[in-house]
C-alpha positions, 0 to 999 in steps of 0.5 A, a space after each residue: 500500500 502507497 505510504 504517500 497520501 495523493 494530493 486530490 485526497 479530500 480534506 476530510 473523510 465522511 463519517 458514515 452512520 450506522 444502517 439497520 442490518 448491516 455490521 462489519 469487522 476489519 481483520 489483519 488475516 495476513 494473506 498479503 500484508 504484515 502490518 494492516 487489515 487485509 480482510 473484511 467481513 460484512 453481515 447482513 440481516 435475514 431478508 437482506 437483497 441484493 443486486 450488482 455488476 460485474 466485471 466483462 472481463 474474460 479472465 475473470 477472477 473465481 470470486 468474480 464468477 461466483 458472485 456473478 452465480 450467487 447474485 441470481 438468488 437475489 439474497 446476500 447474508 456475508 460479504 468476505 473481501 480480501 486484500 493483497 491476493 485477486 484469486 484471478 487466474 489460479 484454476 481449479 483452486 481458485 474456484 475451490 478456495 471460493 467455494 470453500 470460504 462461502 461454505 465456511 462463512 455459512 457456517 459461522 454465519 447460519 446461512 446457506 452458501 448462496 448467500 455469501 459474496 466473495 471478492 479478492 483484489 491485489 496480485 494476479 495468478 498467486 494461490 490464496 491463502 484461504 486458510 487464513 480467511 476461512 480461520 478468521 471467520 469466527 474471530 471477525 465475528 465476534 468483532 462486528 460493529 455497526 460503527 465499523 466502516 471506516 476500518 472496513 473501507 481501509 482493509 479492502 484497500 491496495 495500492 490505494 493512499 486513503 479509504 474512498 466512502 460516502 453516504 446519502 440520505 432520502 425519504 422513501 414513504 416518509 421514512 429517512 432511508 440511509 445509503 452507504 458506499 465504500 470502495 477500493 481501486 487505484 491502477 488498473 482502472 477502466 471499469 466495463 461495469 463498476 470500480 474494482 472492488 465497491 460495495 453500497 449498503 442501505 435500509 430501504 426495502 427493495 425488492 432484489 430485481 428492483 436493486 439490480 436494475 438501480 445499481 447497473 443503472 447507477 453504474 454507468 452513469 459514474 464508475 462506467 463514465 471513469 478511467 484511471 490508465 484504460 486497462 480493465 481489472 479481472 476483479 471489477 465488483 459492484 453489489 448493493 445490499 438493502 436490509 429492508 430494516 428502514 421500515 418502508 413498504 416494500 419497492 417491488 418495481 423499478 418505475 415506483 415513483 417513490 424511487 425517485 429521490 433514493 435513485 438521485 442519492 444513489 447515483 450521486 453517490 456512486 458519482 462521488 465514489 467514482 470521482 474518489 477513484 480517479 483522485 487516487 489513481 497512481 501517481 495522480 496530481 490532477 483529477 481531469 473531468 472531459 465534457 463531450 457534447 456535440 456527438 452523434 448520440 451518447 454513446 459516441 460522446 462517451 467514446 470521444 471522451 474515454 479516447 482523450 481520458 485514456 490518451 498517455 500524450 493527454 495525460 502526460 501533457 496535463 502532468 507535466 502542465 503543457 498546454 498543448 491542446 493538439 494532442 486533445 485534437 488527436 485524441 478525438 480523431 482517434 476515437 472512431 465516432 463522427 466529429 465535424 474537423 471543422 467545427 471542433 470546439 475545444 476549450 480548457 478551463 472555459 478558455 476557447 482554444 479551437 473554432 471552425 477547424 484551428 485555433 481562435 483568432 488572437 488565442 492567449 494560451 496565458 489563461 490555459 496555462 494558468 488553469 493547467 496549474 491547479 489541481 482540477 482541469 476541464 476539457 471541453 470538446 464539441 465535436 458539431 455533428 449532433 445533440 449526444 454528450 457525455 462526462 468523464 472523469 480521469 487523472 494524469 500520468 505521472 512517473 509515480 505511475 511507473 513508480 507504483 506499478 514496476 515494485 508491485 510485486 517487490 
């Protein structure tokens, strides 16, 4: 785990409340780490739903597919997540060490197997230590708590520098209903689905079909709209528990009006959480939010600004403060999607570089360059075809990058 906190950390980390329903232990188990947490153990309350998104990799981790199995039976009761070892790429025995941490999690847990959702997240192709999972398992219960969460954020973390959480409140039926999030990833971020590894819990009563299509909705609306250094993680895990303890009747279908304001938080604070992940990417001192409007239609923004998110030369331009906007001009070439070269617009902290196929007459890169100093960039682009948008959120790419990722395994 970096030592170095990233300079687009924020100044304070959200206390997040306790939610009916859900408690949570850290534990250091050893299976990677020497002096930190590295395991994570949420219980959930009977009755509990749940729903997520999973990664479309093709080597998907065991864990990965388990979940992906798990998550047709609509009920989550333990969630057991692991630092420092993915169980991607391990066989046989990765599939088996899964297996074996949901029966013995049923076990100290009295729940069926089906009910436990199993994530790993760190070194690829070692075999997992499940003994020391499975060992922990009664220790880690008798630590739940409520109040846990922070140390829980913490434990799920790698080459992260700080604990990404979040919380949100909404009325459902006049009762306050509460949504926690919390989530892990630095490197190998350009998720096909969420983050890494995020997990959202909350006390509305929601049917298990309705959560599923609130968090797949949620995801590509934030994690989906990020990206980190364009390389999709084996592991990339999404679920949202709801314990149904708030009180609420029961949400049963997706178009309830009364989902209409616990929708907008949720997706808020799957935004924040997402925004957290670019902040923290390896060696990031710049977050960078790309607005694309002007396309074809959604999805063509949406490509157009995830070729000039993931553009090394964009990204290195920005790290190293150069203000040069051609590089953003290849980068929408380069995209595959409709752009009108004559009437791109590109703007830099609301400073207009190009108009009608080159630069504004006059242009003073004064302005540009000052804005490329900060910590927080805005790159425009309106590409002259058509009515679709999209944002995306990214961050430079620094040497600490090379830094981070050439030791990983040393």
């Amino acid at each position: 785990m970096a030592t170095q906190i990233s300079p687009l950390a924020p100044a304070v980390t959200p206390t997040l409340p306790p939610i009916k329903g859900v408690r949570l232990a850290s534990h250091a188990a050893g299976i990677r780490y020497k002096v930190r947490s590295d395991l994570m153990v949420a219980e959930l309350a009977p009755g509990t739903t749940v729903g997520g998104v999973l990664t479309r990799s093709l080597t998907a981790s065991a864990p990965v597919e388990s979940c992906r199995v798990h998550l047709k039976g609509g009920s989550g009761r333990v969630l057991v997540v692991n630092a420092g070892n993915a169980n991607t790429f391990t066989g046989r025995r990765g599939v088996a060490d899964v297996e074996t941490t949901c029966a013995a999690a049923a076990e100290v847990f009295g729940c069926k197997p089906a009910e436990v959702f199993v994530s790993s997240t760190g070194t690829i192709g070692v075999p997992l230590p499940v003994d020391k999972i499975t060992g922990a398992l009664p220790e880690v219960k008798a630590k739940l708590s409520e109040a846990a969460w922070a140390d829980a954020a913490a434990a799920i973390m790698t080459t992260d520098t700080f604990p990404k959480v979040a919380t949100r409140t909404a009325l459902i039926d006049g009762k306050t209903v509460t949504i926690n999030g919390m989530c892990k990833g630095s490197g190998m971020i350009a998720p096909d689905m969420g983050t890494m590894l995020a997990y959202v819990f909350t006390d509305a009563a929601i049917a298990a079909p309705v959560v599923q299509t609130l968090i797949a909705a949620g995801a590509d609306k934030s994690f989906n709209c990020m990206t980190v250094d364009s390389d999709t993680s084996t592991s990339d895990t999404l679920l949202m528990f709801a314990t149904g303890a708030a009180g609420n009747t029961v949400i049963t279908t997706a178009d309830d009006p009364r989902l209409a304001a616990f929708a907008a938080a949720l997706d808020d604070l799957l935004i924040e959480l997402a925004k957290l992940v670019a902040k923290d990417g390896e060696g990031a001192t710049k977050f960078i939010e790309i607005r694309v409007t002007g396309a074809e239609h959604k999805a063509g923004a949406k490509r157009i600004a995830l070729s000039i998110a993931n553009s090394p030369l964009v990204k290195t331009a920005i790290a190293g403060e150069d203000a040069n906007w051609g590089r953003i001009v290849m980068a929408v070439g380069k995209a595959g999607e409709r752009a009108d070269r004559d009437k791109l617009t590109i703007a830099v902290g609301g400073t207009t570089i190009t108009r009608d196929g080159g630069p504004v007459p006059d242009y003073d890169e004064a302005p540009v360059v000052a804005h490329m100093k900060g910590k927080e960039i805005v790159i425009e682009v309106d590409v002259g075809i058509g009515t679709g948008s999209a944002i995306v959120w990214t961050c430079d790419l620094t040497h600490g990058y090379i830094d981070i990722n050439g030791s990983y395994r040393t």
